[in-house]
VEXTI-765737 format. One record per residue (C-alpha): residue number from 1; residue in one letter; z, x, y. Coordinates in pm, 1 decimal, always signed. Layout:
// residues N
+-------+-------+----------+----------+----------+
: kolti : dotor :        Z :        X :        Y :
+-------+-------+----------+----------+----------+
:   NUM :     A :        Z :        X :        Y :
...
+-------+-------+----------+----------+----------+
//
This chain:
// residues 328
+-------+-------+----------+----------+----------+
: kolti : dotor :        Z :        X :        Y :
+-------+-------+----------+----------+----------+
:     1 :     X :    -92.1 :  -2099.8 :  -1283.9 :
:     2 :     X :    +13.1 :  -1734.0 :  -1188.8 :
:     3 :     X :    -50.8 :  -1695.0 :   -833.0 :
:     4 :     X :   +187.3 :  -1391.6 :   -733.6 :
:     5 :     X :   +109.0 :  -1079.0 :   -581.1 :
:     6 :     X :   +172.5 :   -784.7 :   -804.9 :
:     7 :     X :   +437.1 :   -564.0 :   -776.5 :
:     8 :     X :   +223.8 :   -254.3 :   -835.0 :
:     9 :     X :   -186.9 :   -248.5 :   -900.2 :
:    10 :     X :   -246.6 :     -9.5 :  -1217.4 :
:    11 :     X :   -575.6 :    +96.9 :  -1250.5 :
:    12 :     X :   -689.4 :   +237.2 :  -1614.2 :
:    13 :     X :   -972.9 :   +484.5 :  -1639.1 :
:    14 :     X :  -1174.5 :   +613.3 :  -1965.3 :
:    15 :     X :  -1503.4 :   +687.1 :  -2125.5 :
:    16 :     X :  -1559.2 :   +828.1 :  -2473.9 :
:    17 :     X :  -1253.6 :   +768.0 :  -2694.8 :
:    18 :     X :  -1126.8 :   +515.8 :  -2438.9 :
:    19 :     X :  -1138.1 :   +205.6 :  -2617.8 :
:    20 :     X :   -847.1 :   +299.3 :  -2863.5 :
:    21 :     X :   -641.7 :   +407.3 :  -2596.9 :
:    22 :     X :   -712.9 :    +58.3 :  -2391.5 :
:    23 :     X :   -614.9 :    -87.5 :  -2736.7 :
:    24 :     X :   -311.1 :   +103.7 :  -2728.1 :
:    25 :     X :   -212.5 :    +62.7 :  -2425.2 :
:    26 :     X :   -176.5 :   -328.9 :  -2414.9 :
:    27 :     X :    -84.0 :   -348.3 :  -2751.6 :
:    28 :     X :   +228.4 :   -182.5 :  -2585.1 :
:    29 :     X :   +257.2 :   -381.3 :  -2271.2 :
:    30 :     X :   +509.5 :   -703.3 :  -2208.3 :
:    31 :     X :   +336.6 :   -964.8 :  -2102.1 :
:    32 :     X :   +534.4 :  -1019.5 :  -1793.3 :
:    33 :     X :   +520.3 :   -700.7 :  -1613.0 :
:    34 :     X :   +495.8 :   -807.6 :  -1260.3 :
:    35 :     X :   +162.2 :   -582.7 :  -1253.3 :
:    36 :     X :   -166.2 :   -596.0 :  -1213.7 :
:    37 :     X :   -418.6 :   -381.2 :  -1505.0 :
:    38 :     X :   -728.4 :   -317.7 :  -1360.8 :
:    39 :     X :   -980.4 :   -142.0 :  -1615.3 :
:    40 :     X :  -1275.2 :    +95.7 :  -1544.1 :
:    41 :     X :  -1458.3 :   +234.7 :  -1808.5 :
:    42 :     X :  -1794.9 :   +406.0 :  -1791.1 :
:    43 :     X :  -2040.3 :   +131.5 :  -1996.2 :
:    44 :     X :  -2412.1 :   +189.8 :  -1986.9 :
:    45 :     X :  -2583.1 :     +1.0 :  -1702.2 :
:    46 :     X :  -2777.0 :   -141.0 :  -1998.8 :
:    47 :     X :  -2514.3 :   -264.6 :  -2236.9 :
:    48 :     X :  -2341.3 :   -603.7 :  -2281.3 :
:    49 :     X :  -1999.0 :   -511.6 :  -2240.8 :
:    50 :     X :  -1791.8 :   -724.3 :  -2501.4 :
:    51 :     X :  -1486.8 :   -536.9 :  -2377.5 :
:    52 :     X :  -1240.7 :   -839.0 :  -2206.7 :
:    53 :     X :  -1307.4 :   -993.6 :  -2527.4 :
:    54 :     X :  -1159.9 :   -731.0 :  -2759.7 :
:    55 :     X :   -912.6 :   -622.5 :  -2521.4 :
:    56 :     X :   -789.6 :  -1003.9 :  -2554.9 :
:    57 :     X :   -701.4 :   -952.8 :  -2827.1 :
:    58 :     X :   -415.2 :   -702.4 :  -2776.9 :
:    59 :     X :   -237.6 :   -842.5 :  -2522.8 :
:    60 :     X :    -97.6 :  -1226.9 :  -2412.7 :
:    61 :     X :   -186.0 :  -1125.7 :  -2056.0 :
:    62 :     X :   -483.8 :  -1310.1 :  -1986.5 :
:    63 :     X :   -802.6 :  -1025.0 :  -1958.3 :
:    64 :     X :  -1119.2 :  -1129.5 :  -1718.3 :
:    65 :     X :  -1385.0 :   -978.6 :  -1560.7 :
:    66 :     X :  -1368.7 :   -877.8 :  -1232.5 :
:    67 :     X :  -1584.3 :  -1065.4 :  -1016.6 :
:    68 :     X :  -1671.3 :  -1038.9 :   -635.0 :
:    69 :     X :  -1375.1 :  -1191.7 :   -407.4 :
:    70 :     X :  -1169.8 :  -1238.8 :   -713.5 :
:    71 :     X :   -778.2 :  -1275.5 :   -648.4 :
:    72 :     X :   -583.2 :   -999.0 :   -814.4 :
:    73 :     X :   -277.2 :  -1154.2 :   -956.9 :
:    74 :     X :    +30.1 :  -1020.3 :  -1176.1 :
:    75 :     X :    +65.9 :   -998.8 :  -1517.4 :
:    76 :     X :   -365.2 :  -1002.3 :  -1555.2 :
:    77 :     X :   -566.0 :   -777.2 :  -1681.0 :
:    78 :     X :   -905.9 :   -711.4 :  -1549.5 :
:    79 :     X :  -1195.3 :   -530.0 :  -1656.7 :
:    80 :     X :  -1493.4 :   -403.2 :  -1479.7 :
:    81 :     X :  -1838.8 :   -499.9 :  -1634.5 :
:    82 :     X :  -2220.0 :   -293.9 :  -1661.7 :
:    83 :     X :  -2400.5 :   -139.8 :  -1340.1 :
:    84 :     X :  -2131.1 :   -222.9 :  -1107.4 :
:    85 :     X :  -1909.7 :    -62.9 :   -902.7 :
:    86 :     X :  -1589.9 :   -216.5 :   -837.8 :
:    87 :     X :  -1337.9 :   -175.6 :   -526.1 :
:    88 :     X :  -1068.3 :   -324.3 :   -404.0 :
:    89 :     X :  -1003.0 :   -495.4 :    -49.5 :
:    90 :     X :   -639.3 :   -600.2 :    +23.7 :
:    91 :     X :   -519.2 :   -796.3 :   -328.0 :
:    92 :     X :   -922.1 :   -898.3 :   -419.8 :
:    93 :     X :  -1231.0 :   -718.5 :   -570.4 :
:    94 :     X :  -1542.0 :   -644.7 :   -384.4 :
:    95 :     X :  -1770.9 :   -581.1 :   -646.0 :
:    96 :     X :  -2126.8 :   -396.8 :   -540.4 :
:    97 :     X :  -2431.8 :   -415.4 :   -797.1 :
:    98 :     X :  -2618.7 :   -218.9 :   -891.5 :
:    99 :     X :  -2370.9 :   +118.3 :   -907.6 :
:   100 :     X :  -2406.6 :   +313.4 :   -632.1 :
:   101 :     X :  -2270.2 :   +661.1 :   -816.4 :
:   102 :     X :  -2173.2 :   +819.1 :  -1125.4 :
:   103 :     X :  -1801.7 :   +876.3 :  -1060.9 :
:   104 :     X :  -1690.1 :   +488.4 :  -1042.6 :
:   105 :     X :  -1342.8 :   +558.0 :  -1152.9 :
:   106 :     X :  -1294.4 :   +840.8 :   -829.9 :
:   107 :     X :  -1462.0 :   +511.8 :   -638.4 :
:   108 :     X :  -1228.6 :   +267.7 :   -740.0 :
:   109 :     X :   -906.7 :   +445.1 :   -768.1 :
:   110 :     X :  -1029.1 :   +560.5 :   -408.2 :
:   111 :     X :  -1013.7 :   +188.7 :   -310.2 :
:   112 :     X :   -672.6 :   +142.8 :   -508.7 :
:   113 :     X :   -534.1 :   +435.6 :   -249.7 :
:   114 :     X :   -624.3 :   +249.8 :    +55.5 :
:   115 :     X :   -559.6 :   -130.3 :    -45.1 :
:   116 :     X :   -221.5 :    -64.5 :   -214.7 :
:   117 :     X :    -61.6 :   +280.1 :   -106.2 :
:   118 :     X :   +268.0 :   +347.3 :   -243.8 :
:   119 :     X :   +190.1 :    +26.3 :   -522.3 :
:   120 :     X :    -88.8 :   +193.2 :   -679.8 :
:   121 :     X :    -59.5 :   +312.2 :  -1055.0 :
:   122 :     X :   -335.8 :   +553.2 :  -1170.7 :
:   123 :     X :   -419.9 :   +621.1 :  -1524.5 :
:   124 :     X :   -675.1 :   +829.3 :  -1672.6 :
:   125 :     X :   -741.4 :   +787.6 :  -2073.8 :
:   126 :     X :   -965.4 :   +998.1 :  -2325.9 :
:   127 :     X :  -1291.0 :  +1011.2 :  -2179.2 :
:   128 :     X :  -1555.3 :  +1371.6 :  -2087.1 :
:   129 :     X :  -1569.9 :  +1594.5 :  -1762.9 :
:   130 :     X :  -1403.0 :  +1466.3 :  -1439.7 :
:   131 :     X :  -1445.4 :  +1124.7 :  -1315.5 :
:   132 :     X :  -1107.4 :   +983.2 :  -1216.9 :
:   133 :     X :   -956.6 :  +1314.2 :  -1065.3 :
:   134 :     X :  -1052.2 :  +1293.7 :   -717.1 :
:   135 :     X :   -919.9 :   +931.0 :   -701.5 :
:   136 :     X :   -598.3 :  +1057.5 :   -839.1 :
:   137 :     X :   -591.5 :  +1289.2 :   -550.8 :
:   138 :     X :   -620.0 :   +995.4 :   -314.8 :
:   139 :     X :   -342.0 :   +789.5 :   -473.9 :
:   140 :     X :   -111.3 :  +1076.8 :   -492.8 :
:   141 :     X :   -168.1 :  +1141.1 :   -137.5 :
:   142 :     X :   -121.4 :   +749.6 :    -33.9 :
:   143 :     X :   +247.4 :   +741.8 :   -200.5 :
:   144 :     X :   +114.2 :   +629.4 :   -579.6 :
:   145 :     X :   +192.6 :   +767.5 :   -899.4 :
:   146 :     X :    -50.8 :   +900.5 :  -1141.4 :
:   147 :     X :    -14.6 :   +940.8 :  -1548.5 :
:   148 :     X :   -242.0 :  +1088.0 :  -1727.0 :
:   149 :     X :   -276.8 :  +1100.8 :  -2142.7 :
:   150 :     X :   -213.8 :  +1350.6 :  -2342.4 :
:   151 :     X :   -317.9 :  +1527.3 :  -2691.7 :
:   152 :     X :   -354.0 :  +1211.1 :  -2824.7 :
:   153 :     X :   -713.7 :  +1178.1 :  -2590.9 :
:   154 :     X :  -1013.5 :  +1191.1 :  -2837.0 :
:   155 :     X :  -1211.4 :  +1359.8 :  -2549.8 :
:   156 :     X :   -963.5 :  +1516.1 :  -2340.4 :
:   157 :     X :  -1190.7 :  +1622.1 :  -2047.5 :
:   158 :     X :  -1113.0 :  +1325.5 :  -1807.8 :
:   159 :     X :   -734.7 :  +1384.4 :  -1880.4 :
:   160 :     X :   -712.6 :  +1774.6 :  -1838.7 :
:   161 :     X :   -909.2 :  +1773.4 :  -1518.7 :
:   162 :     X :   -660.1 :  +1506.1 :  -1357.7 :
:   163 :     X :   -347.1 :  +1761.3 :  -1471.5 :
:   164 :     X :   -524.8 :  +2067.6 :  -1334.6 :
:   165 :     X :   -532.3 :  +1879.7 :  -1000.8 :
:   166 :     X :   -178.8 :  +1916.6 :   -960.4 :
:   167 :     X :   -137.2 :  +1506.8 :   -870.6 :
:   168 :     X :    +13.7 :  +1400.8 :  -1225.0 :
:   169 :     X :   +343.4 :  +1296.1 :  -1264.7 :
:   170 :     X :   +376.1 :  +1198.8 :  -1607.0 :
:   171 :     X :   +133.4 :  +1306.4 :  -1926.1 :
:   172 :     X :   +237.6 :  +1023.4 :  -2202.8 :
:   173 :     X :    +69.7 :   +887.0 :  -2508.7 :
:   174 :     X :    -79.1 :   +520.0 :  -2411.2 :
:   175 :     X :   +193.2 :   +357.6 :  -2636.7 :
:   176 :     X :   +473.6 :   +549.3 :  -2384.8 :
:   177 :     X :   +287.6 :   +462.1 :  -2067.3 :
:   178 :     X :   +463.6 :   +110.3 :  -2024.3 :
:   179 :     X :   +814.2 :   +306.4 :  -2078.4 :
:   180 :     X :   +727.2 :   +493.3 :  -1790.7 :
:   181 :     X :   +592.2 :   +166.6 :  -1572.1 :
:   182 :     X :   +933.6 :    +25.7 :  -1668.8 :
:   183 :     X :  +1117.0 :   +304.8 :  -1516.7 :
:   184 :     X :   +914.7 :   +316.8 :  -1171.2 :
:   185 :     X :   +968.8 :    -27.1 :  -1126.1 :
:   186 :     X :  +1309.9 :    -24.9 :  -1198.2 :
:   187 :     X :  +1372.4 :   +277.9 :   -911.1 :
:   188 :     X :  +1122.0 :    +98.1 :   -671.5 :
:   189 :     X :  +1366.7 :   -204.8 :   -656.7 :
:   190 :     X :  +1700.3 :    +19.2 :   -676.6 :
:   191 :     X :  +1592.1 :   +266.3 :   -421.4 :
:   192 :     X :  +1785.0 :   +295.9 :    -81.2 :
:   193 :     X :  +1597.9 :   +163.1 :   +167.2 :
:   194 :     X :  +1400.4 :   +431.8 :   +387.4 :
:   195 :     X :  +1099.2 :   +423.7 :   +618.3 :
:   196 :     X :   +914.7 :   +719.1 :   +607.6 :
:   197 :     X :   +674.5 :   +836.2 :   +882.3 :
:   198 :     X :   +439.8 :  +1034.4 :   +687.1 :
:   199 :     X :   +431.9 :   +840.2 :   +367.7 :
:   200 :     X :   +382.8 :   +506.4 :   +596.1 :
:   201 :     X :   +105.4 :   +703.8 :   +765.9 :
:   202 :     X :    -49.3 :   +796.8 :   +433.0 :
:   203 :     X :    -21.9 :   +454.9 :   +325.4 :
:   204 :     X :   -138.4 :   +203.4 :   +610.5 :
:   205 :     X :   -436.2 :   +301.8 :   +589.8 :
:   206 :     X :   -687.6 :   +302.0 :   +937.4 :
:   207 :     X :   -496.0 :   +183.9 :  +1274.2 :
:   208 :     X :   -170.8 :   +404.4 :  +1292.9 :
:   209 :     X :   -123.8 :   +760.9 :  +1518.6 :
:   210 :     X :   +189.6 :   +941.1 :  +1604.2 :
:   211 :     X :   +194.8 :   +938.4 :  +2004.8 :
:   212 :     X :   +357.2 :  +1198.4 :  +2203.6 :
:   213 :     X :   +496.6 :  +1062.8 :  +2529.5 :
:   214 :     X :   +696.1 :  +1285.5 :  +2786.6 :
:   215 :     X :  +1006.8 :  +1171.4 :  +3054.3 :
:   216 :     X :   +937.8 :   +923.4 :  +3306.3 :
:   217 :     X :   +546.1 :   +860.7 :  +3133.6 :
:   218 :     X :   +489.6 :   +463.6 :  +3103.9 :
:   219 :     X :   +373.4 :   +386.5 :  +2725.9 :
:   220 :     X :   +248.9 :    +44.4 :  +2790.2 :
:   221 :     X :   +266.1 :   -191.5 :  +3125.0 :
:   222 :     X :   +348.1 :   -499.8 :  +3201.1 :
:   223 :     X :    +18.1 :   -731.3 :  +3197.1 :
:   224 :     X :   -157.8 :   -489.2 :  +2967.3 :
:   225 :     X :   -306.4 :   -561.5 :  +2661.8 :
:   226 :     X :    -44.4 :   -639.6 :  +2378.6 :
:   227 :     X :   -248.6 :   -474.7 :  +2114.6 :
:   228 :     X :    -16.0 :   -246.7 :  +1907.8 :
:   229 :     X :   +366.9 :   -183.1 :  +1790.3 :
:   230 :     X :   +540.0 :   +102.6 :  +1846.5 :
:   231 :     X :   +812.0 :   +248.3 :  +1584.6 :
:   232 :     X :  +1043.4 :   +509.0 :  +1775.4 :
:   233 :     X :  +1021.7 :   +840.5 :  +1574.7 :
:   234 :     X :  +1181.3 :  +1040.7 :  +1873.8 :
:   235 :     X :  +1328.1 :  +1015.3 :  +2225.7 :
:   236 :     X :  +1453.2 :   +689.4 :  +2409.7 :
:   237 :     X :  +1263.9 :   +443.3 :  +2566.9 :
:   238 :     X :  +1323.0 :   +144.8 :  +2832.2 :
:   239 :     X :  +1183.1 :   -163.7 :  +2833.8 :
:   240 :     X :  +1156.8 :   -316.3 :  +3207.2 :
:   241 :     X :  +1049.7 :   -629.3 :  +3397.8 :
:   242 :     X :   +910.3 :   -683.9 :  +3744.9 :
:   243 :     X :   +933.2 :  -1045.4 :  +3902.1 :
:   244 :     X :   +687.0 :  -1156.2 :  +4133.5 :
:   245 :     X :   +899.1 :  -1066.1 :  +4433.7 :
:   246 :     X :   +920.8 :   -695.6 :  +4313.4 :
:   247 :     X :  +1252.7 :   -703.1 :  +4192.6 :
:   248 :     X :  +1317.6 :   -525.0 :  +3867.1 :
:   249 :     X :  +1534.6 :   -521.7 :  +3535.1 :
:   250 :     X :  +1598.9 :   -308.9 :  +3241.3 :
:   251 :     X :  +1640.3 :   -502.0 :  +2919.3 :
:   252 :     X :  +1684.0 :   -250.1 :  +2632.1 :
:   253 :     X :  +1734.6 :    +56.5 :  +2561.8 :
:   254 :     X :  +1578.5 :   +175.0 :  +2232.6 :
:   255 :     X :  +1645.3 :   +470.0 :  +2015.4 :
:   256 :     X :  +1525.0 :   +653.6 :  +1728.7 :
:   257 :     X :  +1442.0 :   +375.5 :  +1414.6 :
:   258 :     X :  +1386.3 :    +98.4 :  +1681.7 :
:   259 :     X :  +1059.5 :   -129.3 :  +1741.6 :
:   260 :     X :   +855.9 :   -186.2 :  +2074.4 :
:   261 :     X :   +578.9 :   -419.8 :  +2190.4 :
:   262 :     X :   +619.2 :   -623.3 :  +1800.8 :
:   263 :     X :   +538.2 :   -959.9 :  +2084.9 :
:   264 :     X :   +174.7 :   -860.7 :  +2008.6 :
:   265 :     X :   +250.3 :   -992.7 :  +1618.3 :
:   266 :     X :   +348.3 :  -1340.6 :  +1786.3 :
:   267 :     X :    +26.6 :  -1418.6 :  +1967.7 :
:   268 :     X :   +121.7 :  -1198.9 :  +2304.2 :
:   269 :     X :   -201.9 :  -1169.8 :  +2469.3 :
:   270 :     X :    -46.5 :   -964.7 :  +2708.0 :
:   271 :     X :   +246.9 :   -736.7 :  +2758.4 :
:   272 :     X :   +585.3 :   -889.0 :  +2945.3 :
:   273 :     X :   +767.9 :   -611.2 :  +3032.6 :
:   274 :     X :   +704.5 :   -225.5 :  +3073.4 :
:   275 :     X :   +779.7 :    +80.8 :  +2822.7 :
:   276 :     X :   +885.1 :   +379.5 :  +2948.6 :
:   277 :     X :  +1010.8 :   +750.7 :  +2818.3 :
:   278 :     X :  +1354.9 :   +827.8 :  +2899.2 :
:   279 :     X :  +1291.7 :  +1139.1 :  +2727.6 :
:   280 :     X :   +996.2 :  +1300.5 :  +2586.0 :
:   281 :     X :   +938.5 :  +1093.0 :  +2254.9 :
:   282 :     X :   +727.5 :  +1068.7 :  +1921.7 :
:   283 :     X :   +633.6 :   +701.7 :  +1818.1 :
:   284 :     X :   +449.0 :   +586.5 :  +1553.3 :
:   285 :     X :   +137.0 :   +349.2 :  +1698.8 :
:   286 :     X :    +57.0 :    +52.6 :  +1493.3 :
:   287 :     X :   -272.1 :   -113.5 :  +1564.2 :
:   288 :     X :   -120.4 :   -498.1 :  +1564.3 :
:   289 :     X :   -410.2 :   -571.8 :  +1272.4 :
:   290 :     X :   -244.8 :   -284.7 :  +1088.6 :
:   291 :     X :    +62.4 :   -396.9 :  +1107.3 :
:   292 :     X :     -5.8 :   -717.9 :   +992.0 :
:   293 :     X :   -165.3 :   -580.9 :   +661.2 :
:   294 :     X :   +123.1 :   -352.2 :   +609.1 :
:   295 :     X :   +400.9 :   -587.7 :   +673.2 :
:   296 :     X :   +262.9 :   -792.1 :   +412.1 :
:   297 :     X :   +182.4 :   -527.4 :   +149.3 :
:   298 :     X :   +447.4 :   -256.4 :   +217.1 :
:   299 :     X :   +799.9 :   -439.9 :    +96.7 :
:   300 :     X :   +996.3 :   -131.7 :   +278.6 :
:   301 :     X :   +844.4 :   -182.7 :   +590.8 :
:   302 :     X :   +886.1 :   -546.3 :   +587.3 :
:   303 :     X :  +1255.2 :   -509.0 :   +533.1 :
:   304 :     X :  +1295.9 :   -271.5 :   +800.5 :
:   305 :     X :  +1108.9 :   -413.8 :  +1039.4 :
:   306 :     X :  +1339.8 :   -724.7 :   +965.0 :
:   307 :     X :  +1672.3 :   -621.8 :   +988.0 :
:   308 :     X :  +1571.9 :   -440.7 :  +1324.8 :
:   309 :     X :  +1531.1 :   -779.0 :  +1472.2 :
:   310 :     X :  +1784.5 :   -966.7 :  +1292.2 :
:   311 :     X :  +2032.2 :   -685.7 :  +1452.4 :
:   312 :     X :  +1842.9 :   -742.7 :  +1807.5 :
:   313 :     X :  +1859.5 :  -1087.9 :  +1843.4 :
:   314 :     X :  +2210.0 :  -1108.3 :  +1714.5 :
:   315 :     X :  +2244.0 :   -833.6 :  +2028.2 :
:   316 :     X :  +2105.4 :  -1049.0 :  +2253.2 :
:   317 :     X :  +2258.9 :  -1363.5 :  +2166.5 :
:   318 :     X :  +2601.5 :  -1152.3 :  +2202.5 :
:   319 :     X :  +2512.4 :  -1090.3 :  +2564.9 :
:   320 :     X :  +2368.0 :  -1435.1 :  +2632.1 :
:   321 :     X :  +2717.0 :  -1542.3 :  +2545.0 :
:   322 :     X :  +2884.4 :  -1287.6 :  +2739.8 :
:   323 :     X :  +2748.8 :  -1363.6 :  +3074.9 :
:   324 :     X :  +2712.5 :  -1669.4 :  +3037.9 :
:   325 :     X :  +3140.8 :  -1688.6 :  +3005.2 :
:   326 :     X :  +3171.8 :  -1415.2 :  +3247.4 :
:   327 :     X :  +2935.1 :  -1680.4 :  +3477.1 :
:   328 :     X :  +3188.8 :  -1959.0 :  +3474.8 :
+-------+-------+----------+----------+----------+
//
């Protein structure tokens, strides 16, 4: 049983006209993406939507409907049903009934923004007016990449408004749309790796500030709360212990690109040692909830913040070894 995390979370909009594009679309689609298909389309509150049933049809991916708590999983497709509206929380659906609003395509692809950041796919099909384009927005601005059809939409209103936002980046027929999946995938797991401070604070969602810290001012103490990590954007910082007899220690000095106070990730109740400006700095605060939640969704981050303390520890064991020969 498929049990992986996507690689990327594509969520498919449409209305009128949207159920040949859907067709489309899958018929199109390998079955082993590594993606998630999420499916929104505006169904009466009254009807008996028979959609996962005829979208099974087009595709071996197995097609559900979403249901509250449900585990999103890769290579699925899921579909939303009647009088719901459907979000997503981390890599499951919280489904509310009845709809709370019109627009439940801006309300999920809203939710797509903040679960899954730079992993989130939007696509808006044939369908009238404007639902859809204010979620596009939101992607775009978390990191995500939006396509959006083109003349081939039997009602192009949904599509047209999304491309007179200015957040599309490709306008494709739905039988072109996987090419163009293919392609993002391929440059997500060939691209250099690079941590970006204003994508990663578009993407993380709640629980992350840049904090401006001048010389000499103490960024967290020893015995306070360990509650938060700290990514260096600017300046130098030293980390410092007092023993109980006053006597005190530098242990590091970190630079731009390095980590501080991670201990709180390890069950550090409170902090060991003391941070302090060298220099007037910018760091990146990372609520330690945050950080958990973004180490486990955002693959760049995770492989930063893991060669920075590969590299440390081999630093440390260096020194270990060097005093303790220089000892005997």
């Amino acid at each position: 049983m498929e049990t992986s995390h996507p690689t990327f979370v594509v969520g498919v909009g449409g209305s009128a006209g949207g159920l040949n594009a859907y067709k489309t679309l899958l018929d199109a689609l390998p079955p082993k993406t590594g993606m998630a298909f999420i499916i929104v389309s505006h169904i009466l509150p009254t009807a008996h939507s028979l959609l996962a049933e005829i979208l099974s049809r087009h595709t071996k991916m197995p097609v559900t409907v979403a249901s509250n708590a449900m585990r999103i999983q890769a290579n699925h497709v899921y579909v939303s049903s009647p009088n719901t509206d459907i979000l997503i929380r981390g890599y499951s659906f919280k489904i509310v009934s009845p709809r709370t609003t019109r627009k439940h395509i801006d309300l999920f692809f809203s939710s797509l923004a903040e679960s899954m950041g730079a992993r989130a796919v939007g696509v808006i099909l044939s369908g009238y007016f404007d639902d859809g384009t204010e979620g596009c927005k939101r992607i775009k601005a978390n990191g995500g990449t939006i396509i959006a059809q083109d003349v081939s939409a039997e009602v192009d209103g949904m599509s047209l408004s999304a491309q007179a936002s200015g957040c599309v980046d490709f306008v494709l027929p739905p039988e072109k749309i996987p090419d163009a999946l293919r392609r993002l995938k391929a440059s997500e797991t060939t691209e250099k790796l690079d941590f970006g401070t204003n994508i990663f604070l578009a993407t993380i969602g709640e629980g992350r500030k840049l904090v401006l810290f001048p010389r000499k001012q103490i960024i967290y103490a020893q015995g306070g709360p360990s509650d938060a990590v700290f990514y260096i954007q600017k300046g130098t910082v030293k980390i410092s212990v007092v023993s109980q007899d006053g006597k005190e220690a530098t242990i590091s000095i970190l630079n731009p690109a390095d980590f501080c106070g991670e201990g709180c990730l390890a069950g550090q109740p409170l902090r060991l040692g003391t941070a302090t400006a060298m220099t007037d700095c910018e760091l990146l605060r990372i609520d330690k909830d945050a950080m958990m939640f973004a180490l486990g969704r955002e693959q760049k981050l995770s492989d930063v913040f893991t060669a920075y303390l590969l590299a440390r520890n081999t630093r440390y064991e260096a020194d270990l070894i060097a005093q303790l020969f220089s000892s005997s």
